[in-house]
N, C-alpha and C positions, 0 to 999 in steps of 0.2 A: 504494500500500500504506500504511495508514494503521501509527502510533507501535504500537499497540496488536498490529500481527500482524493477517494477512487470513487465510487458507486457507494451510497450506504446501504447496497444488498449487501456488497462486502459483509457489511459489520451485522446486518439484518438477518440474510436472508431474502427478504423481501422489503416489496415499497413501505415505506412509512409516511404517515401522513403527520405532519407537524404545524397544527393551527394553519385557518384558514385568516384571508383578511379579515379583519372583526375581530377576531378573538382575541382572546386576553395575552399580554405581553412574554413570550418565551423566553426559558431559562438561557443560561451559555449552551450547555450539551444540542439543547434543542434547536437552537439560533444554528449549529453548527451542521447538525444533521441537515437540516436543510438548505443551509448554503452549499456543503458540500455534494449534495444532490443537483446544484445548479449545474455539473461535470455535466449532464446529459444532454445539455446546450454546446458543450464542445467548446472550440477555440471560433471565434467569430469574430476577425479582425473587421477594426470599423471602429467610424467617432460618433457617428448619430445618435447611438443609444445611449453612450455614455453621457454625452453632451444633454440630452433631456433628463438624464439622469441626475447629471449635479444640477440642471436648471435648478429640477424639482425639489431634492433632498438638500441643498444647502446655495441658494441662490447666490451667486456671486462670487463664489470660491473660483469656477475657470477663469476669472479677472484677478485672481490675487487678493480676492476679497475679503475682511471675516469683520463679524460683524462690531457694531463700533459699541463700546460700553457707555460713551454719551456722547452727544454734542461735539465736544470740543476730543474725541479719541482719534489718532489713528488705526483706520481700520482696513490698513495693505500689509500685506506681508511677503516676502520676497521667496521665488520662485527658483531653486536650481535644479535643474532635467536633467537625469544621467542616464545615457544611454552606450552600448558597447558589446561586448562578446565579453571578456575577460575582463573580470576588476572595478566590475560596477559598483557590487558591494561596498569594497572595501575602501573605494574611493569616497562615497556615501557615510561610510561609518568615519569616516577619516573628516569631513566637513562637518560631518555633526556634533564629532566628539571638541571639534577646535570651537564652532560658533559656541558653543555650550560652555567652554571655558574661558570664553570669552563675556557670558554673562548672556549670550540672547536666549531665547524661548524657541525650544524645536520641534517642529516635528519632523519623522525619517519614515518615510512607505519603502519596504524593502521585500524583494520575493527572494525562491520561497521561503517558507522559514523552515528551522532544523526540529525543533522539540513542542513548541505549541506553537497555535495559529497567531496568536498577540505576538509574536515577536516582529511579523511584519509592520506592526502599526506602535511608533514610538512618541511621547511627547516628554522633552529633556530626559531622554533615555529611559525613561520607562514604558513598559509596555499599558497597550488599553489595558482596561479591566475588564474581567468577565462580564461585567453589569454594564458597559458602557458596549461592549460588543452585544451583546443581549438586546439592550434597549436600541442601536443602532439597529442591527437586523429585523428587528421587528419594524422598526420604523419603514425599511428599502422593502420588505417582505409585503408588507399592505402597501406599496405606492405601487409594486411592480407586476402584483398580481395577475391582472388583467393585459398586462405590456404584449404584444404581438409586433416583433420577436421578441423576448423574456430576457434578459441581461443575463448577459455568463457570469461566469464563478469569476473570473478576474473585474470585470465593471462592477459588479455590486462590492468587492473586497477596498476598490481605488475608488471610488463612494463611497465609501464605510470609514476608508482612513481620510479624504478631505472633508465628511462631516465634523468626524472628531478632532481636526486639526482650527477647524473653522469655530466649532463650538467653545476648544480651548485656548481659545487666542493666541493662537501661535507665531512667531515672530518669523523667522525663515522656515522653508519648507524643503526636503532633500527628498524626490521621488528618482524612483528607481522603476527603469522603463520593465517591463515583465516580458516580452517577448518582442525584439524589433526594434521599433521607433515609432513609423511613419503611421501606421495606425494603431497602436498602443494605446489602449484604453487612459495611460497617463499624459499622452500627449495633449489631450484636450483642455489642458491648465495652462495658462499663460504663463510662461518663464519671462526669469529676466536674466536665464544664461544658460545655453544647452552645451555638454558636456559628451566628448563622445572618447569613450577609452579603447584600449587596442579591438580593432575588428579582425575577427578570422571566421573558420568555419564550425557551426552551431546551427542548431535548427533550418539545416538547408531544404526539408520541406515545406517550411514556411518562409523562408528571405529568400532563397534564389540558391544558385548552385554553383555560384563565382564569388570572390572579392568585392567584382564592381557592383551586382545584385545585393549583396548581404547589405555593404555601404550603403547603399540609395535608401534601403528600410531605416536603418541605426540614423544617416543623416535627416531621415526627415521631420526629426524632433528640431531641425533649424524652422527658427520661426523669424519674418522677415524682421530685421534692425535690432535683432537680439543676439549679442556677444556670443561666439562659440569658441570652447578652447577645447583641444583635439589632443589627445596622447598623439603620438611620432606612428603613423601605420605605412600598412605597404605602398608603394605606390600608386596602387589601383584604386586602393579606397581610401587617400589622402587626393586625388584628382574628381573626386568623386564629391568627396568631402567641400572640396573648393569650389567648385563649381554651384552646391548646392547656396552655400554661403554669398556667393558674389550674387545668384539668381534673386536671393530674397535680403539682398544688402548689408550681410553681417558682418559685422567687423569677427576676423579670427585669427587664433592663434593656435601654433605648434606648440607641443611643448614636449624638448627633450631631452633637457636636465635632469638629473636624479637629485634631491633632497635629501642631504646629509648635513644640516647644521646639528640638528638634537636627534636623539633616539627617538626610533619608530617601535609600538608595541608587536605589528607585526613581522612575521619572518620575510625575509628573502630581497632581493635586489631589484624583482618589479614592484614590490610596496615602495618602498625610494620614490621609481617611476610614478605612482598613484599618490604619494603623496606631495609629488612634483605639482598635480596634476591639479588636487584637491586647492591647492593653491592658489594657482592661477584661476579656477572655478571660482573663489571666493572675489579675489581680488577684480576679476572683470565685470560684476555687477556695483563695485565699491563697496563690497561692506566691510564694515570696517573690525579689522582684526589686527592684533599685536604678537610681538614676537613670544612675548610668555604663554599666550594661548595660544599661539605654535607648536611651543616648546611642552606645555602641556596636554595641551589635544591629545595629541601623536605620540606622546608615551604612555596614554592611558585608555585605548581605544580596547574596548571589549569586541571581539568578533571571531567569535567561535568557528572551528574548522577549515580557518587558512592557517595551513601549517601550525594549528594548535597543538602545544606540546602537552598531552595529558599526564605523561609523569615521566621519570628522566628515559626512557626508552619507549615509546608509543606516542606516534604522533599522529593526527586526525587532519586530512585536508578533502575538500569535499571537487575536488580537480575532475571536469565533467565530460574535457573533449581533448584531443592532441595536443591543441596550442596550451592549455591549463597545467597538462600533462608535464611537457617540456619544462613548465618554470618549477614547478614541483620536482622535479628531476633534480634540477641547477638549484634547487633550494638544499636539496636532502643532502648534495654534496657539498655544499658550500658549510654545511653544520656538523658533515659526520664523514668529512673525504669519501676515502675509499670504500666503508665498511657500506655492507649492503642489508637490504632489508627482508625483514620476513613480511608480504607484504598479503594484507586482506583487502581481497578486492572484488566488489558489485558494481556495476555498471547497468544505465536504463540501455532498453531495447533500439531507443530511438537516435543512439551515441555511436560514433566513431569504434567500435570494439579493436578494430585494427590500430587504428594510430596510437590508444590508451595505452594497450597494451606494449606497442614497440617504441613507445616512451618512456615505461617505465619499464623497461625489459632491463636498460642496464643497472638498474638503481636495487634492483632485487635477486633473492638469490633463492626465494620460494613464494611458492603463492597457498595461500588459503585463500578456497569460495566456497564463500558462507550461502548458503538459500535464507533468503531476506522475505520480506513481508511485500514487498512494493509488486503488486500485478505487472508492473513494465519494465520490472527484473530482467534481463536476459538468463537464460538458466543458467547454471555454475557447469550443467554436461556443457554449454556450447560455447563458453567461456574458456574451459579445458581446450575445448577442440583448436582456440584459435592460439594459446598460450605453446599446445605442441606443434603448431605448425612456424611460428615463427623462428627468426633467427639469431642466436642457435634457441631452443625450445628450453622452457621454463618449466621444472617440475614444479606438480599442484597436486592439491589433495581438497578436494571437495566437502563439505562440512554440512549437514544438519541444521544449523544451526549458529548464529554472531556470539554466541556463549561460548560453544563448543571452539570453535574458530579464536576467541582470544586465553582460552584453555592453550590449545595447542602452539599460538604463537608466542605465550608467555613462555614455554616448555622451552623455547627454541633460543642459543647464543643472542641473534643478530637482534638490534631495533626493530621496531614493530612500526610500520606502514601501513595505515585504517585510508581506506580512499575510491575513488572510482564515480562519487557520485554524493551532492549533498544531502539526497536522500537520505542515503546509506548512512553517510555520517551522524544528521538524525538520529537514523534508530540507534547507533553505535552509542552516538551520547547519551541517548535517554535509558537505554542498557547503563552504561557507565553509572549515572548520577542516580539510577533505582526509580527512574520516574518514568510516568506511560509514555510512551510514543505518540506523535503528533495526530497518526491515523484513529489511537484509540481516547481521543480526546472527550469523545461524545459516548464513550459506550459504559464508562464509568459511573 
């Protein structure tokens, strides 16, 4: 069962019916079962519905809007769009954690999430409340009812997080695009700075099957006379990039520099890059930020499973596709040379298997695969099958079971490698910490 929610036959069995319009306000569990039934609407790229959707549930939020507490309040709040293949996140947790220590008022929309559903939707780093997700879904639940077409699971969620951002007066806003760009259910809020981190290949059934395809989707979070600042990318989708920028008059920037004045909380030598990046995202709208909440931000960034170290030998990164692969590779040896990993690996169906895999082929010296809970699992027999066919071939041993699988990789000399998918890592963490996994959030 993947972070996001599968079917709640899953957890069922069968349909469940969870209050109709009218009725009385649903609990969390409840709110959840039936969002997460909204899967059966699928992926429905487009801005129509979203757009009626925030008209209706919080009027004036796609202008930057939130509402004034008198008279004489300001009631705008500054918009930064992050859009990309690799490093959205952490790029996003990286501007949130700086404005915050800088003293402004956050909110952060982030997909998906690892262990509960509130961890997508943050205000000054905390997550909503179950009560506040509760009375929200109730709320989107009776507007939407009757909708023809019916708002997916991602538009009612990017609804859900600019009510609560609107309702708590938030000062900046850090959205994180969910699939794409160009018609990304987040795209329908007005920025005042679109933000595009390194593009590669990812969801080629939905962006396109090139560079310059995937680019065109990720760029079209440019919105015309709105600042863009661009991590360093290939040449196909940095001319791609330019082009879109100059069509709708944005002023933009490169940026590719790495960031090494103070320590960064996370690992590796593309965080540098992302927090190069996070930078120049704050700086080209002018908000105004100082060196200490720099210096503090970025050494205090909570963001679980990039390169999270769970204890002095086991490390957690949720690396999803080839490109992610590689810097996780260049991560593990930049920390641990030569020595190689005993490494637990699940991967979705819908991923690269091949590139994962002979990315991190050198960094490993065994595989455990674990059979995982997520329907879009690839099975661990056909995982095997591509682990022996590569070069030279990777012995694996197939597992039962994430329990069984960190039994036998404790057993084992080398570091312990958890990865393939932030799904996975998910379950891995809510394994670790004794707490339900994000699928079984509603069955409790």
């Amino acid at each position: 069962m993947n972070r996001a929610g599968e079917s709640r036959a899953r957890w069922t069995g069968k349909p469940v019916r969870v209050g109709a319009p009218g009725d009385a306000a649903i609990n969390y569990r409840e709110a959840l079962v039936w969002l997460y039934d909204l899967q059966r609407f699928g992926i429905k790229l487009g801005l129509e519905n979203i757009e009626r959707l925030l008209d209706e549930c919080c009027s004036g939020v796609r202008r930057g809007e939130r509402p004034a507490l008198d008279a004489a309040s300001a009631c705008t709040f500054k918009v930064i769009h992050v859009a990309g293949t690799n490093g959205k996140g952490s790029v996003c947790a990286m501007i949130d954690s700086i404005c915050r220590a800088q003293g402004y008022r956050t909110g952060l929309f982030t997909s998906p999430h690892l262990v509960t559903f509130r961890e997508r939707i943050r205000v000054n780093g905390d997550m909503i409340s179950e009560d506040a997700v509760a009375n929200g879904l109730t709320t989107i639940r009776n507007l939407v009812a009757n909708w023809d077409p019916h708002p997916t699971f991602f538009e009612v969620v990017t609804a859900l997080a600019l009510k609560h951002f609107s309702d708590t007066t938030v000062e900046i806003v850090i959205l994180e695009t969910g699939l794409g760009g160009r018609l990304d259910a987040t795209n329908a809020v007005q920025s005042n700075v679109s933000v595009i981190t390194p593009i590669d290949f990812d969801h080629e059934q939905w962006l396109g099957k090139t560079i310059s395809e995937i680019a065109a989707e990720k760029a079209g979070i440019i919105k015309p006379g709105v600042p863009v600042v661009s991590a360093s990318q290939r040449a196909e989708a940095e001319e791609v990039i330019r082009a879109r920028a100059a069509k709708c008059g944005a002023p933009i920037q490169f940026v590719a520099e790495q960031y090494d004045q103070t320590p960064i909380a996370l690992a590796g030598p593309h965080q540098k890059e992302n927090a190069a990046l996070a930078l120049a995202a704050l700086r080209a709208p002018k908000i105004d930020i100082d060196s200490s909440a720099i210096a503090q931000g970025l050494s205090s960034i909570e963001w679980p499973a990039r390169f999270q170290r769970w204890d002095e030998r086991t490390i957690i990164d949720g690396a999803h596709n080839p490109a992610a692969a590689r810097m996780l590779a260049g991560t593990w040896r930049e920390m641990f040379g030569d020595e190689r990993a005993t490494l637990v690996l699940a991967v979705l169906s819908d991923k690269d298997l091949r590139g994962i895999c002979e990315a991190l082929a050198p960094i490993s010296e065994f595989v455990l695969l674990p059979k995982i809970r997520s329907e879009r699992a690839v099975a661990p027999e056909e995982l095997a099958r591509f682990l022996a066919n590569i070069t030279p071939p990777l012995p694996c041993s197939i597992t039962p079971s994430v329990d069984e699988a960190l039994t036998l990789a404790r057993a084992k000399p080398n570091p312990i490698l958890i990865t393939g998918s932030l799904h996975f890592a998910g379950e891995v963490l809510a394994h670790l910490r004794g707490e339900p996994a994000a699928f079984e959030e509603c069955t409790q």
